[in-house]
N, CA, C and O atoms as CSV, one atom per row, in Angstrom:
chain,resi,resn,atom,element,x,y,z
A,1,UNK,N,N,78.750,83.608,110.305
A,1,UNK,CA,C,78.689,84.993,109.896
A,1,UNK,C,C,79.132,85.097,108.438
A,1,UNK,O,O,80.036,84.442,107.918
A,2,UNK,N,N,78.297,86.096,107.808
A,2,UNK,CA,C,78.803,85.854,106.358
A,2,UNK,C,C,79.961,86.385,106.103
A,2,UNK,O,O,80.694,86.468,107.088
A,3,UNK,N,N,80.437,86.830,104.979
A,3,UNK,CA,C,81.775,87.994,104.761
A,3,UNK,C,C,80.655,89.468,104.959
A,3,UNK,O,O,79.433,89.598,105.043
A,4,UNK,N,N,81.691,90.303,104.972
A,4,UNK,CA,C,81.537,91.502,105.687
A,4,UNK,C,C,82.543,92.774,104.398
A,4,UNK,O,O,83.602,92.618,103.790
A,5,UNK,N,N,81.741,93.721,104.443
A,5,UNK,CA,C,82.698,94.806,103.867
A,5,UNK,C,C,84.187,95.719,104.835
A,5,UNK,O,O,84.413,96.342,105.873
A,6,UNK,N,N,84.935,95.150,103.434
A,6,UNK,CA,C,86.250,96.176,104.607
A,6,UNK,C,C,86.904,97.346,103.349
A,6,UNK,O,O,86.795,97.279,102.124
A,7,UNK,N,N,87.307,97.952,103.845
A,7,UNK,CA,C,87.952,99.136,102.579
A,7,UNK,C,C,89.848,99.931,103.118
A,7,UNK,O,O,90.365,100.457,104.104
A,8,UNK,N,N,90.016,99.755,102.497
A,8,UNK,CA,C,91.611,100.799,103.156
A,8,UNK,C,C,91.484,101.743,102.590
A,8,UNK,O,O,91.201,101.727,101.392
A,9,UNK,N,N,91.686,103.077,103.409
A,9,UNK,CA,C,91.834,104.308,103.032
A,9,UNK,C,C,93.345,105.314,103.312
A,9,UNK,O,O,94.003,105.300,104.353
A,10,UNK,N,N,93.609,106.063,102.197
A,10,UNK,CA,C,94.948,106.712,102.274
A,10,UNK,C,C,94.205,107.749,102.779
A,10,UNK,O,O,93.083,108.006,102.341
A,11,UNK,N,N,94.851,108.510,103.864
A,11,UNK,CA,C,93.987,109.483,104.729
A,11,UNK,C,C,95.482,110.358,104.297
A,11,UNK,O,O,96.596,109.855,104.444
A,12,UNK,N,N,95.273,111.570,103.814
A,12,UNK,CA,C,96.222,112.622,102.914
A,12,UNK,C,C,95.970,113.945,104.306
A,12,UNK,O,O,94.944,114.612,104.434
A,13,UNK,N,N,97.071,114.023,105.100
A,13,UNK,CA,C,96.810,114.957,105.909
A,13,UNK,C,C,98.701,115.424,105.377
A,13,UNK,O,O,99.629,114.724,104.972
A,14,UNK,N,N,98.552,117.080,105.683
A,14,UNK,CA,C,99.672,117.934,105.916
A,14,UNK,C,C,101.048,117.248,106.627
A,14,UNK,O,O,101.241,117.282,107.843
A,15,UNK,N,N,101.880,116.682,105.749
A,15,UNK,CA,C,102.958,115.897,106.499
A,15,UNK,C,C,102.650,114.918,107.207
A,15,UNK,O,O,103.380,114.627,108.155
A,16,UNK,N,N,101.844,114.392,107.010
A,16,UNK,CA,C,101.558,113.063,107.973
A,16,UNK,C,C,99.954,112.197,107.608
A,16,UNK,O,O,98.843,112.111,108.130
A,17,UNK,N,N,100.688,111.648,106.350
A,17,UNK,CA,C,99.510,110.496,105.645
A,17,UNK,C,C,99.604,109.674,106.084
A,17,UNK,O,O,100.523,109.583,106.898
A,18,UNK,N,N,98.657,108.429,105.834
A,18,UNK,CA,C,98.729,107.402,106.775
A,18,UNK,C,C,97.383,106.894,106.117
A,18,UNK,O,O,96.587,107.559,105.454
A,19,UNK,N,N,97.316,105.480,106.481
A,19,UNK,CA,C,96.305,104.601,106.069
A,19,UNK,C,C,94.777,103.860,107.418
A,19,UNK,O,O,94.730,103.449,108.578
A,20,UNK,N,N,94.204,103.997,106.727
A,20,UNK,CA,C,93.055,103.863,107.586
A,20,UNK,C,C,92.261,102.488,107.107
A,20,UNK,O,O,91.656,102.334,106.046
A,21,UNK,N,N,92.428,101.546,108.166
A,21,UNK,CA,C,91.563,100.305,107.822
A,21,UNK,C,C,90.691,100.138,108.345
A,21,UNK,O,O,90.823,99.957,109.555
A,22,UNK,N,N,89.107,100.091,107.679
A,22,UNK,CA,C,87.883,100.079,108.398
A,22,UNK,C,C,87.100,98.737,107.898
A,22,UNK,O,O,86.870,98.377,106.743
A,23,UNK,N,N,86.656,97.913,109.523
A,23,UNK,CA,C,85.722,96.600,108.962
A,23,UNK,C,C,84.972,96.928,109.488
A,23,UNK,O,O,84.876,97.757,110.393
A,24,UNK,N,N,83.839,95.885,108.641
A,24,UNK,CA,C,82.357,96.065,109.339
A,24,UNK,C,C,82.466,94.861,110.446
A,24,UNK,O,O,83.009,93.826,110.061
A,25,UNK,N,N,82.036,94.917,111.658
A,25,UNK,CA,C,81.590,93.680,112.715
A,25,UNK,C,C,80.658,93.212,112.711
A,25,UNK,O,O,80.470,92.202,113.389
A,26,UNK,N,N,79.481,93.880,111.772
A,26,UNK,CA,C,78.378,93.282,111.665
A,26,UNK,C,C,77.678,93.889,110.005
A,26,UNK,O,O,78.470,94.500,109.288
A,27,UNK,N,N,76.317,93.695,109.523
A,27,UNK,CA,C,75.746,94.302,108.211
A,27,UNK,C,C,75.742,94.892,108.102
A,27,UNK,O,O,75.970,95.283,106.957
A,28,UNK,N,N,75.346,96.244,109.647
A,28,UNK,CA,C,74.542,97.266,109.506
A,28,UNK,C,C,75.441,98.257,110.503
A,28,UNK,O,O,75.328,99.417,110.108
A,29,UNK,N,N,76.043,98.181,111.327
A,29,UNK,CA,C,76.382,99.182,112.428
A,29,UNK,C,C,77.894,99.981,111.866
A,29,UNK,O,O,78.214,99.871,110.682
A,30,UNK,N,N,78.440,100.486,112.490
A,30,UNK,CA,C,79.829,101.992,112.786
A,30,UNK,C,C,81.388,100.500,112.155
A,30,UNK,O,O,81.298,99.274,112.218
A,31,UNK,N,N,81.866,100.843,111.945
A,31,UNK,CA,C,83.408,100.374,110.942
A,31,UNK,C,C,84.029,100.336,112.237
A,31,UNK,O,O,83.986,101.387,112.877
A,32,UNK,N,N,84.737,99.099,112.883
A,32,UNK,CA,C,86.056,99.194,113.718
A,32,UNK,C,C,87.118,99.617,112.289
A,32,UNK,O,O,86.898,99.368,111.104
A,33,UNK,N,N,88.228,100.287,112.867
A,33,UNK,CA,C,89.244,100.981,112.291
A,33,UNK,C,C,90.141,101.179,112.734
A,33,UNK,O,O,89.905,101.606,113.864
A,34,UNK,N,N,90.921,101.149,112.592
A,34,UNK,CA,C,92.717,100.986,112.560
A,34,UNK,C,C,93.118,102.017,112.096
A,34,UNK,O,O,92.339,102.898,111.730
A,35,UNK,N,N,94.449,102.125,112.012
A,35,UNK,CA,C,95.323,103.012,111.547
A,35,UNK,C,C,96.737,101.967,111.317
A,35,UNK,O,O,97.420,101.475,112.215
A,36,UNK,N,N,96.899,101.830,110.018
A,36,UNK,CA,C,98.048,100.834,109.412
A,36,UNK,C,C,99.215,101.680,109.165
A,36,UNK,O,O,99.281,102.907,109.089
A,37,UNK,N,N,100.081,100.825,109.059
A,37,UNK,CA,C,101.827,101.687,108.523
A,37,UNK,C,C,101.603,101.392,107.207
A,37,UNK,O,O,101.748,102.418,106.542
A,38,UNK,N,N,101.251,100.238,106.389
A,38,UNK,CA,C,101.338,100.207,105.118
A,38,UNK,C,C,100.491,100.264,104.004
A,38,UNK,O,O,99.374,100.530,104.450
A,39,UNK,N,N,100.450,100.172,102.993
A,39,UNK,CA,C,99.390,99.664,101.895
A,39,UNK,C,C,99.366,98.128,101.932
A,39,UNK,O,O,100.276,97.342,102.196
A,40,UNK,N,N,98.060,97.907,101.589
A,40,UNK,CA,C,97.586,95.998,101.521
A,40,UNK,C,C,98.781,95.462,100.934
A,40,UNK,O,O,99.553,94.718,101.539
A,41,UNK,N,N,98.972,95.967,99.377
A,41,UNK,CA,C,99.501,94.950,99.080
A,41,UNK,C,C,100.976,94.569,99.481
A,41,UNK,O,O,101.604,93.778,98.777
A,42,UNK,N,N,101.668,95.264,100.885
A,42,UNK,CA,C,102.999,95.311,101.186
A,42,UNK,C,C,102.519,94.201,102.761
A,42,UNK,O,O,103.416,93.748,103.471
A,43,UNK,N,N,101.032,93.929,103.064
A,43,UNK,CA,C,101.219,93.361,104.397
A,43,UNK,C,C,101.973,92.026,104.220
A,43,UNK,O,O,103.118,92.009,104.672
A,44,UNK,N,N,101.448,90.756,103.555
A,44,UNK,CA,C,102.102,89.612,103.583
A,44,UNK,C,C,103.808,89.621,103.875
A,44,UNK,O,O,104.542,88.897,104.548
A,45,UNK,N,N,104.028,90.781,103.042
A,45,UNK,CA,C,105.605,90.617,102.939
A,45,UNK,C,C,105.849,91.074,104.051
A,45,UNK,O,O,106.958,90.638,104.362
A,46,UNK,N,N,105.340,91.891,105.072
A,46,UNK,CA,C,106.031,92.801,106.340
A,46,UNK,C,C,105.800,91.593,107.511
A,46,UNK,O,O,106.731,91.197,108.212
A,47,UNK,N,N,104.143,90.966,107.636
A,47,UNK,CA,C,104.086,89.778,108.303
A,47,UNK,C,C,103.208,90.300,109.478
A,47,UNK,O,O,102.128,89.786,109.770
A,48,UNK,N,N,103.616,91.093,109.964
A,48,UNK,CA,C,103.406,91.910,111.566
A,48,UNK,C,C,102.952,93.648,111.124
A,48,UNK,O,O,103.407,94.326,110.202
A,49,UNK,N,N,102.042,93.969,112.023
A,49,UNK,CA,C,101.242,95.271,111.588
A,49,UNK,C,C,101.048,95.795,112.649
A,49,UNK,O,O,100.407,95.018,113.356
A,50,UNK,N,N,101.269,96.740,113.162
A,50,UNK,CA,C,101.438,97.644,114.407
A,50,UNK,C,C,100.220,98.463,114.233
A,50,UNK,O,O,100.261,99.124,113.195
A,51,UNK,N,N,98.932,98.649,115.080
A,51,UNK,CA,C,97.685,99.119,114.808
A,51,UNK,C,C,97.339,100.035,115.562
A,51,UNK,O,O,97.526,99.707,116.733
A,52,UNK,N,N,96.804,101.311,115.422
A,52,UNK,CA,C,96.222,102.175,116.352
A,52,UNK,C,C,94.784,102.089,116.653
A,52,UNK,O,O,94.438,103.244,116.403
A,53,UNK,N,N,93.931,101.587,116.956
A,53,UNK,CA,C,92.803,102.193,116.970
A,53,UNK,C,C,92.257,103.372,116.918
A,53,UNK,O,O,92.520,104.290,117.695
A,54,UNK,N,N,91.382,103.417,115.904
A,54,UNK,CA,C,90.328,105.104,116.351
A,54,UNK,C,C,89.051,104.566,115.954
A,54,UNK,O,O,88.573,103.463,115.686
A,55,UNK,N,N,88.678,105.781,116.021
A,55,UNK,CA,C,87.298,105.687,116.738
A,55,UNK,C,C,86.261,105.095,115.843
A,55,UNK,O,O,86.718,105.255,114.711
A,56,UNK,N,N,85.046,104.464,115.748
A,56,UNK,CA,C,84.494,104.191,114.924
A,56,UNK,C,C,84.141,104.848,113.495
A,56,UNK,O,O,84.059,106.075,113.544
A,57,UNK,N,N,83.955,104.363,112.441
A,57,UNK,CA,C,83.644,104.904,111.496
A,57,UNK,C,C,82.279,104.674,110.643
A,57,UNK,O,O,81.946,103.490,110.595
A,58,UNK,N,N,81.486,105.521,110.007
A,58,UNK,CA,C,80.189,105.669,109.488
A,58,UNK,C,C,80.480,104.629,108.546
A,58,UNK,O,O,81.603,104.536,108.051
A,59,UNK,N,N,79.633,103.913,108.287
A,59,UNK,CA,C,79.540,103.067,106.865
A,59,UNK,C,C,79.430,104.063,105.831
A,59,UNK,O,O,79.074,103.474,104.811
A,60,UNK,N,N,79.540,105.042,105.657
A,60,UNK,CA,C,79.035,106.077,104.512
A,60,UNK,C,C,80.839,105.630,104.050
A,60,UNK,O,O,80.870,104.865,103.086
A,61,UNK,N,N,81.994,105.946,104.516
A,61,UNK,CA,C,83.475,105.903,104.427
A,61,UNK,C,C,83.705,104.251,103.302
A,61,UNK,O,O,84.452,104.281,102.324
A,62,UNK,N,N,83.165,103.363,103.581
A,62,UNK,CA,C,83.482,102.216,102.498
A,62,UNK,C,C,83.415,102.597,101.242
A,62,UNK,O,O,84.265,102.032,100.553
A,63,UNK,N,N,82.572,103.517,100.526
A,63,UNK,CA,C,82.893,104.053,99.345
A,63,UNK,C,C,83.006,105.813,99.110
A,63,UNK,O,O,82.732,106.418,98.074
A,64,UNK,N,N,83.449,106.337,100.288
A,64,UNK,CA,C,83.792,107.746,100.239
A,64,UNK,C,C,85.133,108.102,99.729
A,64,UNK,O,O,86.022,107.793,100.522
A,65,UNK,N,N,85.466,108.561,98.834
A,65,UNK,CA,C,86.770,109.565,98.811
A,65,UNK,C,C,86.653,110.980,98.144
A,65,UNK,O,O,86.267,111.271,97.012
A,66,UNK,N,N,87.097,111.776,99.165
A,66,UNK,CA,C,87.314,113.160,98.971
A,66,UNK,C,C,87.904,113.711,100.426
A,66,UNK,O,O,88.669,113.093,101.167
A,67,UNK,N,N,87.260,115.239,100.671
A,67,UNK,CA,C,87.226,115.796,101.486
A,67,UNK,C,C,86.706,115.170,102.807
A,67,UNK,O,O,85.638,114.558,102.815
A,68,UNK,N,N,87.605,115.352,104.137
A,68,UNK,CA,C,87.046,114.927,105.601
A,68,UNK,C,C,86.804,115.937,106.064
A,68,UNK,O,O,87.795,116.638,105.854
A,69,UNK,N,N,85.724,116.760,106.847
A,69,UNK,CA,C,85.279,117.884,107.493
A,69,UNK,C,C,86.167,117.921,108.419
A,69,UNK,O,O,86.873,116.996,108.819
A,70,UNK,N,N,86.111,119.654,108.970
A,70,UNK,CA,C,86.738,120.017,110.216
A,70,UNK,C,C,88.680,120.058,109.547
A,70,UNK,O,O,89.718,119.973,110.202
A,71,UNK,N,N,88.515,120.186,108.347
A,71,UNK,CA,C,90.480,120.702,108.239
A,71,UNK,C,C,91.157,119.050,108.448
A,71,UNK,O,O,92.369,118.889,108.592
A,72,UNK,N,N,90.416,118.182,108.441
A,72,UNK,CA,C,91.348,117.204,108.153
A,72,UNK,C,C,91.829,115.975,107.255
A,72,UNK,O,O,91.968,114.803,107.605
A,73,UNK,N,N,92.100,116.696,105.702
A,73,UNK,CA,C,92.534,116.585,105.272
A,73,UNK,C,C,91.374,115.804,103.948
A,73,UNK,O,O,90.240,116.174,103.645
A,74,UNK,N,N,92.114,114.748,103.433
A,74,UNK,CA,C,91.155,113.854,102.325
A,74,UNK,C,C,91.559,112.488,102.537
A,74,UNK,O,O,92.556,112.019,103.085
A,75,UNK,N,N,90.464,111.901,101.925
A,75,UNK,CA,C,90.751,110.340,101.810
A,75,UNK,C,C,90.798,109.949,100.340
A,75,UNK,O,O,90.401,110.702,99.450
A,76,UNK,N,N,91.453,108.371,100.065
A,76,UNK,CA,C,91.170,108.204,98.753
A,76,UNK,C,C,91.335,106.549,99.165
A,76,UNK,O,O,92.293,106.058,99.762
A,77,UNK,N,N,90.279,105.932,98.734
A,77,UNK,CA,C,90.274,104.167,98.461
A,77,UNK,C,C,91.460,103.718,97.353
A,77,UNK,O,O,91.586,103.912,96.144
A,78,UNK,N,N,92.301,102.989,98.411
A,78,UNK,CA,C,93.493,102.193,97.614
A,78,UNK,C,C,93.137,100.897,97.659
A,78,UNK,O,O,93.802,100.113,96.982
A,79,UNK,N,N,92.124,100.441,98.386
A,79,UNK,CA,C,91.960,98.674,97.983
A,79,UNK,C,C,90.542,98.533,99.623
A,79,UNK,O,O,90.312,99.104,100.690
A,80,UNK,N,N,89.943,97.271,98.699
A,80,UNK,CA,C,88.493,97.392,98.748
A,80,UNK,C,C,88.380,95.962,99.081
A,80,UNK,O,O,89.373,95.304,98.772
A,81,UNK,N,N,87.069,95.093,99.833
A,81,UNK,CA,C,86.838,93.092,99.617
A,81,UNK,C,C,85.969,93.651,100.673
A,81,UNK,O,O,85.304,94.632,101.003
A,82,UNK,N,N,86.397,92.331,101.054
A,82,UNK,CA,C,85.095,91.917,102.206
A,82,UNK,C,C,86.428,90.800,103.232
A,82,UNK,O,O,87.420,90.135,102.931
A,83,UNK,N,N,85.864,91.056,104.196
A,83,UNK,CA,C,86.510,89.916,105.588
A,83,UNK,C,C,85.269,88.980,105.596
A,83,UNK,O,O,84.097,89.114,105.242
A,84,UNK,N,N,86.159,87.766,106.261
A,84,UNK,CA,C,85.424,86.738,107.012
A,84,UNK,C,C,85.881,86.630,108.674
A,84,UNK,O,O,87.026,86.199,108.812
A,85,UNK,N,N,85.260,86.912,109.768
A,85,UNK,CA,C,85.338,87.015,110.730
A,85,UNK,C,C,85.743,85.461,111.461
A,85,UNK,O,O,84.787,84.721,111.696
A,86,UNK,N,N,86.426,85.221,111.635
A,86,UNK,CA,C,86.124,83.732,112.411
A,86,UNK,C,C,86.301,83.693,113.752
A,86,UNK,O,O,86.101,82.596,114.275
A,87,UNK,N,N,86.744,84.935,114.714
A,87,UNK,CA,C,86.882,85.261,116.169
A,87,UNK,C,C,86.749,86.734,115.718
A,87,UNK,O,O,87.207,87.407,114.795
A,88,UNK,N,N,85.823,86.969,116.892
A,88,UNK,CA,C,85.789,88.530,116.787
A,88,UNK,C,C,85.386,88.906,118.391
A,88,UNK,O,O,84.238,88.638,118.743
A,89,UNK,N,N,86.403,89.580,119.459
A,89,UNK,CA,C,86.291,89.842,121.034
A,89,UNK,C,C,86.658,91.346,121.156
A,89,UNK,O,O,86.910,92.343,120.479
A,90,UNK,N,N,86.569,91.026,122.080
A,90,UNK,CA,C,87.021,92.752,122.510
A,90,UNK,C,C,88.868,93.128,122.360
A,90,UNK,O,O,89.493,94.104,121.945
A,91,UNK,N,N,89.274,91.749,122.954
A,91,UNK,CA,C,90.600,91.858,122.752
A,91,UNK,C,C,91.569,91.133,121.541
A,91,UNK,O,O,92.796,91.073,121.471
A,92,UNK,N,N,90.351,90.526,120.471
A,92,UNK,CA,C,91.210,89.668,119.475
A,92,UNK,C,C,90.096,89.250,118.786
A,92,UNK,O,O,89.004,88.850,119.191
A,93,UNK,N,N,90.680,89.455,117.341
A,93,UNK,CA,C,89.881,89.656,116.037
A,93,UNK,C,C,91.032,88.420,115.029
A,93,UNK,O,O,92.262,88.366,115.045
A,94,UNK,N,N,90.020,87.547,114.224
A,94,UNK,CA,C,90.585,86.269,113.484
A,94,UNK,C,C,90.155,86.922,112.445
A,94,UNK,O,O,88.937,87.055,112.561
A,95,UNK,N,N,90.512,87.359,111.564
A,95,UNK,CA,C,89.728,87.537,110.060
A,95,UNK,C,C,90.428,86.951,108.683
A,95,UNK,O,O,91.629,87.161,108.513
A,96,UNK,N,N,89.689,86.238,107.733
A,96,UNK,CA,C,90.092,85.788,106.686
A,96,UNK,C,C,89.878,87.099,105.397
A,96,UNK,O,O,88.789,87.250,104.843
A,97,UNK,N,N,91.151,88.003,105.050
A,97,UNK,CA,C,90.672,89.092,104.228
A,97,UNK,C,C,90.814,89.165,102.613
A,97,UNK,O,O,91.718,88.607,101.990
A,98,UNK,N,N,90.244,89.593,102.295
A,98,UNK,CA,C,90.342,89.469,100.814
A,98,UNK,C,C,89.838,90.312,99.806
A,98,UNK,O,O,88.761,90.270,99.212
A,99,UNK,N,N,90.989,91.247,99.690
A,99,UNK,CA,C,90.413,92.749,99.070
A,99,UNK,C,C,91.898,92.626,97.654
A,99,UNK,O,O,92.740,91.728,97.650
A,100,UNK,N,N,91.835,93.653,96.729
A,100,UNK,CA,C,91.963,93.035,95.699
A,100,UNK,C,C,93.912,93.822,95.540
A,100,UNK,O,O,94.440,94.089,94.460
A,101,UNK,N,N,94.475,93.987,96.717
A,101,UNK,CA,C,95.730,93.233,96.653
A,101,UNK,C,C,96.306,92.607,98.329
A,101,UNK,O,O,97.319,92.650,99.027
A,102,UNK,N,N,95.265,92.184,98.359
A,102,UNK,CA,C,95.684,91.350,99.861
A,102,UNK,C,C,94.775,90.479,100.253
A,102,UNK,O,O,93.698,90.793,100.759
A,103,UNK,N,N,95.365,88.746,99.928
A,103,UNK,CA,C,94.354,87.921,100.342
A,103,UNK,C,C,94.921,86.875,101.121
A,103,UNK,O,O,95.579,85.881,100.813
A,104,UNK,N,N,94.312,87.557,102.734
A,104,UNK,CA,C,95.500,86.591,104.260
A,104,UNK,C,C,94.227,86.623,105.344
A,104,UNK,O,O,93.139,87.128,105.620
A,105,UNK,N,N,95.098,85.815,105.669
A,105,UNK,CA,C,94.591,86.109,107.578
A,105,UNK,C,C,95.152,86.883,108.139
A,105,UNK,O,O,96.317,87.122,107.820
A,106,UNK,N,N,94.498,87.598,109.238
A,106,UNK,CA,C,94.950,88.409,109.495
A,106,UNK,C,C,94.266,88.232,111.165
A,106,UNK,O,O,93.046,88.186,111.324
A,107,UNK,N,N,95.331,88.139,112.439
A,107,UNK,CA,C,95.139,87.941,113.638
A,107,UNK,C,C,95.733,88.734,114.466
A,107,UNK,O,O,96.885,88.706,114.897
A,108,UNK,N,N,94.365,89.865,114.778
A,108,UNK,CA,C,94.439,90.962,115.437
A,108,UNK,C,C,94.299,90.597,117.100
A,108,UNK,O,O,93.345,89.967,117.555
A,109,UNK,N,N,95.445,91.122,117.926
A,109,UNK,CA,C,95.150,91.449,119.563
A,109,UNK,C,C,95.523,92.435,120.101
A,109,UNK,O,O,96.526,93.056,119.749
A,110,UNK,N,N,94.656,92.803,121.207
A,110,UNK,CA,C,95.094,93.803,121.872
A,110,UNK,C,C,96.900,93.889,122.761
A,110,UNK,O,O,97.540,93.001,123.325
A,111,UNK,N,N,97.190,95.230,122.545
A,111,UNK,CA,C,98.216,94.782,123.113
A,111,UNK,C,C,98.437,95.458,124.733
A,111,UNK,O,O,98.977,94.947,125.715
A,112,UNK,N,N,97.883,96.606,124.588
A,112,UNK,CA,C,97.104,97.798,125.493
A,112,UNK,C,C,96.511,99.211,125.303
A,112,UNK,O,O,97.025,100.130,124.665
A,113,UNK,N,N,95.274,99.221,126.005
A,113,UNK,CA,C,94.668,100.471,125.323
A,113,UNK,C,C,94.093,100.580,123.358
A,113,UNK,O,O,93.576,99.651,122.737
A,114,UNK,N,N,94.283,101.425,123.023
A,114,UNK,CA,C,94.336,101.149,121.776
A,114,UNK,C,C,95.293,100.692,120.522
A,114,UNK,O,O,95.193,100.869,119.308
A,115,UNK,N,N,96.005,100.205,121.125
A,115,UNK,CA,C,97.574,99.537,120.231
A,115,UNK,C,C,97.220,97.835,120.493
A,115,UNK,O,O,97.011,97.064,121.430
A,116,UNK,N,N,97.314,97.830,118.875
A,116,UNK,CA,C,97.098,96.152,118.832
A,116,UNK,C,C,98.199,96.007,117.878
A,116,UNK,O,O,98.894,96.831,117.282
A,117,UNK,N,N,98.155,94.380,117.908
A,117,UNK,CA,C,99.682,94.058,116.615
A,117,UNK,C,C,98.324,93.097,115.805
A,117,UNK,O,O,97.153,92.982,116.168
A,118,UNK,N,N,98.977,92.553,114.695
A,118,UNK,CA,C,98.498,91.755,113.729
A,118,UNK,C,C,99.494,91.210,113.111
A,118,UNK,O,O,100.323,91.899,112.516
A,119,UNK,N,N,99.562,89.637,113.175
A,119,UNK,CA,C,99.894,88.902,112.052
A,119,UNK,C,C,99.271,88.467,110.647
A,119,UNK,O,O,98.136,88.015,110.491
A,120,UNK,N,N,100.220,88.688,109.659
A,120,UNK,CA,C,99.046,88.693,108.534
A,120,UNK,C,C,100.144,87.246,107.940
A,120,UNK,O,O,101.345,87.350,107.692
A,121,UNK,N,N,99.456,86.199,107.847
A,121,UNK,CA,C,99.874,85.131,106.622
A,121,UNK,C,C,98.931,84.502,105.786
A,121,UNK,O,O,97.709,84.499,105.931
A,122,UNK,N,N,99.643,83.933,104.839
A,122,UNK,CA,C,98.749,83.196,103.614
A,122,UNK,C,C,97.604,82.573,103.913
A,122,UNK,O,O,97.728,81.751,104.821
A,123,UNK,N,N,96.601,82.675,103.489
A,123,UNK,CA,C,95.448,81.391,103.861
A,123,UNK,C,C,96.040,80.219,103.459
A,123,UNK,O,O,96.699,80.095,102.426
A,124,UNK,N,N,95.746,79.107,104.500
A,124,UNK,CA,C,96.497,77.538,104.165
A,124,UNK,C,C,95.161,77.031,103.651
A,124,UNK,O,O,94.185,77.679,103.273
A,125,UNK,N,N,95.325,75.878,103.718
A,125,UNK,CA,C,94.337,74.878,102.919
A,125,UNK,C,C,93.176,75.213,103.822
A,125,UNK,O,O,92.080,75.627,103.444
A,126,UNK,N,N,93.621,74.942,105.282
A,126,UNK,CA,C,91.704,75.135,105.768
A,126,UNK,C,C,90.608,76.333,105.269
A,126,UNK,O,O,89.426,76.281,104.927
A,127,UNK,N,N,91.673,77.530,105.410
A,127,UNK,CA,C,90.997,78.602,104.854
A,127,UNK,C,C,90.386,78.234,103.087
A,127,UNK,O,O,89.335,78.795,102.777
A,128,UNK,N,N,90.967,77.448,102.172
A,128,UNK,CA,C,90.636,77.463,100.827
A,128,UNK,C,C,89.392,76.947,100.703
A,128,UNK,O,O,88.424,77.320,100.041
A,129,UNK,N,N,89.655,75.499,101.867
A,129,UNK,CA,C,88.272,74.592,101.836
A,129,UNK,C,C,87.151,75.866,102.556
A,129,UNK,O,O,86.205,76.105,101.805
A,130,UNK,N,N,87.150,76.490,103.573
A,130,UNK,CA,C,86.585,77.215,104.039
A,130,UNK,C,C,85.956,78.057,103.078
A,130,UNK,O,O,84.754,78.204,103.300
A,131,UNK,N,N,86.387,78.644,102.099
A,131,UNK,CA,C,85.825,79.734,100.904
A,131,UNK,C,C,84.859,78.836,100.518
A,131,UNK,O,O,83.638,78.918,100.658
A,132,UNK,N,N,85.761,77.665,99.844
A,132,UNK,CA,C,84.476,76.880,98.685
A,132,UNK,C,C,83.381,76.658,99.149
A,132,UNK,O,O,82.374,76.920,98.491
A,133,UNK,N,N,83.302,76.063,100.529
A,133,UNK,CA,C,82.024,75.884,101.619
A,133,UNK,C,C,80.881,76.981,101.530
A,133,UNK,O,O,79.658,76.841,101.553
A,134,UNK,N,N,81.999,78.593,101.373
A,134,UNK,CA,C,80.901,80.166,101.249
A,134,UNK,C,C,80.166,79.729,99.763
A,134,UNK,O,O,79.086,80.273,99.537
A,135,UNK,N,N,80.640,78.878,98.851
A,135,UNK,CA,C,80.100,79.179,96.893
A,135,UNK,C,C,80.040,80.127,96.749
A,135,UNK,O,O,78.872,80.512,96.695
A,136,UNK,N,N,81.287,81.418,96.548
A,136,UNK,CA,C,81.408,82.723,96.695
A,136,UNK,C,C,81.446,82.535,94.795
A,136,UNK,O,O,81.563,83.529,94.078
């Protein structure tokens, strides 16, 4: 699978902002999305990422910021790449990410319902050899 577009969004609601992480699972179809505690460039250092799921998102959102219909609120793009998928299930997602202040793995599972955790660490050597292999 090739790399894939992913985007983080600061979702600006009335007392209660919060960040929105949307990947593509495939070229063409709806954004799986999250709901993060932090900004990218604070994951490495935190390690562990406590995730909400919601609901799918339009590919139109990878380069949208403004206004969200229906009173809720705005978005604004704080950091942008592409993933490399290397497990992708219903209950657990492997991704190699690399947006331009966060470049990890990142190993998403379910934990129940829509609450997943994620470990995020450094790409090691396999992952490096792995890039050069893409001739990105």
């Amino acid at each position: 699978m090739a790399h894939l577009p992913t985007t983080l969004l600061e979702h600006r609601l009335p007392g209660q902002p919060h960040f929105d992480w949307l990947l593509a699972s495939n070229p063409t179809g709806p954004l799986w999305t999250v709901r993060v505690p932090w900004p990218s460039q604070r994951w490495l250092a935190r390690g562990r990422l406590d995730l909400t799921v919601l609901p799918l998102h339009r590919r139109h959102y990878l380069d949208y910021e403004g206004p969200v219909g229906g009173n809720r609120g705005d978005v604004r793009r704080i950091d942008s790449g592409w993933h490399h998928p290397r497990l992708w299930t219903h209950e657990r997602i492997v991704t190699l990410v690399k947006m331009n202040h966060c470049f990890a793995v990142v190993d998403m599972h379910e934990l129940h319902h829509e609450k997943w955790i994620a470990q995020v660490t450094p790409p090691d050597e396999s992952c490096c050899s792995f890039l050069n292999s893409l001739q990105l």
